[in-house]
N, C-alpha and C positions, 0 to 999 in steps of 0.2 A: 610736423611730426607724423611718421607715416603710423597707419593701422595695423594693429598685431593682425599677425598672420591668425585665419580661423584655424583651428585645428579637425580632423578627422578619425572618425572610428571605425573599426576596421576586424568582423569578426575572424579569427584565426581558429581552425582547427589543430586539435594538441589530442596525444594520446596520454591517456591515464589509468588508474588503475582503483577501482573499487575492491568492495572485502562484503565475504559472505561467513556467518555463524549457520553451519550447519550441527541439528541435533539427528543422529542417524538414528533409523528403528530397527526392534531387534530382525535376526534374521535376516531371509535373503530375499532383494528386489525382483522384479521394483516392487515399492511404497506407496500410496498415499500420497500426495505430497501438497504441502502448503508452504507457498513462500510466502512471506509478510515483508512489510515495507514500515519501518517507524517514525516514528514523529517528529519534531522539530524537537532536535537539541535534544535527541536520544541516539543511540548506536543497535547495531542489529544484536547484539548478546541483550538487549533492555527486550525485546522483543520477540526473542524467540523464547526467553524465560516467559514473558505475557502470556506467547502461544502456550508453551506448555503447562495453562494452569486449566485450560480446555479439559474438561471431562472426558475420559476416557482417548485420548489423543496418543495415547504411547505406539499405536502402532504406525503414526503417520513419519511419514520424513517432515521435518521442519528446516524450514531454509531462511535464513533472515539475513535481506538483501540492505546493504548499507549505502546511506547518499554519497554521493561523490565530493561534495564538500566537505571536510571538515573544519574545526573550529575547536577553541580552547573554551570552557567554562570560566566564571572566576574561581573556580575550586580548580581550576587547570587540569580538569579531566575531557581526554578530545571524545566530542559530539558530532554529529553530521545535519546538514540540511539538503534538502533535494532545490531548490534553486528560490532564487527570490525576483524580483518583477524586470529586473536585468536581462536583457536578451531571451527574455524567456520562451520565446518559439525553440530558438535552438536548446535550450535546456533540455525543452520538453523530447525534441527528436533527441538527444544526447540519452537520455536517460531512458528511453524508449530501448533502442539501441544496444544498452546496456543490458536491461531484464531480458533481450534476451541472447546476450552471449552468456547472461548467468544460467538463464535454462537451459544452451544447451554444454554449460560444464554440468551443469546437476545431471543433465540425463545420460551424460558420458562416464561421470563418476561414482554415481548412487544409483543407475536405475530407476530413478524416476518415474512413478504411472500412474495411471489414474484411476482416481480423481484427481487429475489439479486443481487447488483454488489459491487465489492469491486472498491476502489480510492486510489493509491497513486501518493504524488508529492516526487521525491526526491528519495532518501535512502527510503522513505514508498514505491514507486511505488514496488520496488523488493517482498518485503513484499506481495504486491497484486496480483503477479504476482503469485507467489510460493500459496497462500493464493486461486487463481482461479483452481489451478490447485493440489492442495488437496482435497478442499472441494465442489469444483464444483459453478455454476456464472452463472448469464444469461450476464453480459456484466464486460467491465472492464473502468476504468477512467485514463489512465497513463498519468501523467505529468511532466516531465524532469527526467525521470527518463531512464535506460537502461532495456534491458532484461536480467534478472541473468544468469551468467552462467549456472548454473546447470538446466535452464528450457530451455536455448539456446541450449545447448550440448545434449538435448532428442530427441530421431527417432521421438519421439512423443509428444503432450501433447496437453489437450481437451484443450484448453484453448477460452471464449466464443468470442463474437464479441468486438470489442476493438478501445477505441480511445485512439491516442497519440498527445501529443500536446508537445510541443518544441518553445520558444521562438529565436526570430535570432539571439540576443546577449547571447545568452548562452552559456558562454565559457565551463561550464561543463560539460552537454550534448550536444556535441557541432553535427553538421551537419553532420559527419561521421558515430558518433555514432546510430543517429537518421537513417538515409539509411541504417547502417546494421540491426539495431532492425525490420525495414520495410521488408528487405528481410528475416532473419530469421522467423519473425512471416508467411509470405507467401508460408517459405518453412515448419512450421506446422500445416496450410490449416488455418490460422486465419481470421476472417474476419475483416479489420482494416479501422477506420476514419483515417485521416490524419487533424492535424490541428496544422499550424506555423503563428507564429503572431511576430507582433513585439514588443519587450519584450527584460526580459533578465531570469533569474535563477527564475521563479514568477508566479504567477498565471493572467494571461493577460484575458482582457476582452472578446475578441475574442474567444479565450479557454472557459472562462465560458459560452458563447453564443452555442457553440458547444458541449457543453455537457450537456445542456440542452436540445437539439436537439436530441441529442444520447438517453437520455432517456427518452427523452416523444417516440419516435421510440419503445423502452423496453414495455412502459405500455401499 
C-alpha cells in the first residue's frame, strides 16, 4: 500500500476589507487625533466609547481601527481579533499595511493633525505599538497590554513618549510582565508614564485620569 501523498501550504495573498468607528470633533480640522486598536473579542465602537471616557478628550478625533478577523460570540454578537500564532509574520506585515491605508483615509476625510497618538488596551495595545513604530506618533496609550516581540527584540525603534497602565489584579499582564516592558522600553531610549491602579484586566479610572494628563501634555 503506497504512502499518502504529503500535503503542502501555501500562503495566498486576498484582498479584504476592515471598518473603522470614527467619533469626529466639533468644528473644523484638522484635530487631534487618536486611533486606538481593541482587544481580543472587542470591536472598535467598544473602544472608542473607552477612548471617550478620557478626560477632557472632546476636542480630539477618535478613530477606532477594527481587527480584520471577525468572529461570532456565543451571544452571537460579531468581535474582532488582530491574528493568532498562524502565519503570523504575514499577519503582522498585513495589519501593518492596513493602519496605514486607515491613516491615510483619516487624513483625507477628517483632516487629521497633530498630535497623533495611537491607544491600545489588550491584544490592540501590540497593534499600537508595531502601528507607532511604522507610521511614526507623537505619543502612545498602552493598556494591559505587553511589548511585542518583534518591537522588543529591535537594536532600535523611534518609538514616541508613552504611558502604560497595568491594573494590580491582572493576572494577564501580570507584574512581571509590566517590569520588563518598563525596562525594555528604557533600553530603547523611550520616554514612559508609569500608571498602576487598582483594577484588574480594564480600563480603571485612575488610568483614564492619567491619560488625560498625558495628553493635554501632547497639545
Amino acid at each position: 500500500m503506497s504512502a499518502a501523498p504529503s500535503t503542502h501550504v501555501h500562503p495566498i495573498e486576498a484582498r479584504t476589507h476592515g471598518r473603522v468607528v470614527v467619533r469626529p470633533a466639533p468644528g473644523n480640522g484638522p484635530w487631534p487625533t487618536i486611533v486606538g486598536f481593541h482587544g481580543y473579542a472587542e470591536d472598535a465602537d467598544i473602544h472608542v466609547r473607552a477612548l471617550d471616557a478620557i478626560p477632557d478628550i472632546g476636542a480630539w478625533l477618535l478613530v477606532g481601527v477594527q481587527a480584520l478577523h471577525p468572529f461570532y460570540t456565543k451571544q452571537n454578537r460579531v468581535v474582532a481579533n488582530w491574528m493568532t500564532s498562524q502565519d503570523r509574520e504575514l499577519a503582522i506585515a498585513d495589519n501593518v499595511d492596513y493602519v496605514g491605508r486607515v491613516l491615510a483615509w483619516v487624513r483625507e476625510t477628517y483632516g487629521a493633525g497633530a498630535p497623533m497618538v495611537f491607544a491600545g488596551f489588550s491584544q490592540g495595545g501590540a497593534m499600537a505599538y508595531r502601528a507607532a513604530a511604522a507610521h511614526g506618533a507623537s505619543g502612545l496609550l498602552i493598556l494591559a497590554a505587553d511589548v511585542p516581540p518583534d518591537i522588543a527584540s529591535a537594536s532600535s525603534a523611534s518609538l514616541p513618549p508613552t504611558l502604560i497602565g497595568r491594573g494590580t489584579r491582572d493576572e494577564w499582564y501580570s507584574e512581571a510582565k509590566h517590569a520588563q516592558d518598563i525596562a525594555t522600553l528604557a533600553r530603547l531610549g523611550t520616554s514612559v508614564d508609569n500608571c498602576v491602579f487598582e483594577g484588574g484586566h480594564e480600563w480603571g479610572q485612575d488610568f483614564y485620569e492619567a491619560a488625560g494628563q498625558f495628553l493635554a501634555r501632547l497639545v
